[in-house]
N, C-alpha and C positions, 0 to 999 in steps of 0.2 A: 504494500500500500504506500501511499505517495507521503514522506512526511512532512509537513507543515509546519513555519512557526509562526508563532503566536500572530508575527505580522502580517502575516501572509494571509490566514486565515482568518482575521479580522478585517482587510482590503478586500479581501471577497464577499465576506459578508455585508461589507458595505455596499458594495457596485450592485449586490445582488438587491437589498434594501432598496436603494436608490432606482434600481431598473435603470441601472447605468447602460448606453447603447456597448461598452466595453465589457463583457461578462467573462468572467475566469473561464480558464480554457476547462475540456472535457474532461481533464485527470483531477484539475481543482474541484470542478463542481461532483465528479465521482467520489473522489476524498472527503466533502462537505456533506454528500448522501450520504456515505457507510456511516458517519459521526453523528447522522442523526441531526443536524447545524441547519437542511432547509429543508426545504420537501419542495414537489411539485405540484404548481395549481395552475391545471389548464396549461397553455405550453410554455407557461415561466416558471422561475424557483420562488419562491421566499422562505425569510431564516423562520424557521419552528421556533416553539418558545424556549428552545435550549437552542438554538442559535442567538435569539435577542438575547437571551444570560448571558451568555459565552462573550457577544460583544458587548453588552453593557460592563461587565467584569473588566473586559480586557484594557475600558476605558476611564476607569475610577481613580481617584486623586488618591494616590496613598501615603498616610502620611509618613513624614519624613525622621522618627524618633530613630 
């Protein structure tokens, strides 16, 4: 399986959020299936509710102690 990091996977799930006209290529968005991060509705993806976790997590102010 194709491994991802955190950035990667976070920029895809944005493009895909946004229904960006640039969508991760066929290994990303198969790698974002297996993980369960979007599904598909009708011929697009959007992120599942453990894809919005995943980026909302990945976007959180943490603090700095």
């Amino acid at each position: 399986m194709l491994a991802l990091s955190t950035n990667a996977i976070t920029a895809a799930l944005q493009r895909i959020a946004e229904k960006s006209p640039k969508q991760p290529s066929d290994a990303v968005i198969n790698a974002l299936l297996a993980r369960e991060l979007i599904h598909r509705v009708g011929r697009h993806f959007e992120p599942t509710e453990f894809g919005r976790a995943y980026f909302r997590h990945a976007y959180t102010v943490r603090p700095s102690w």
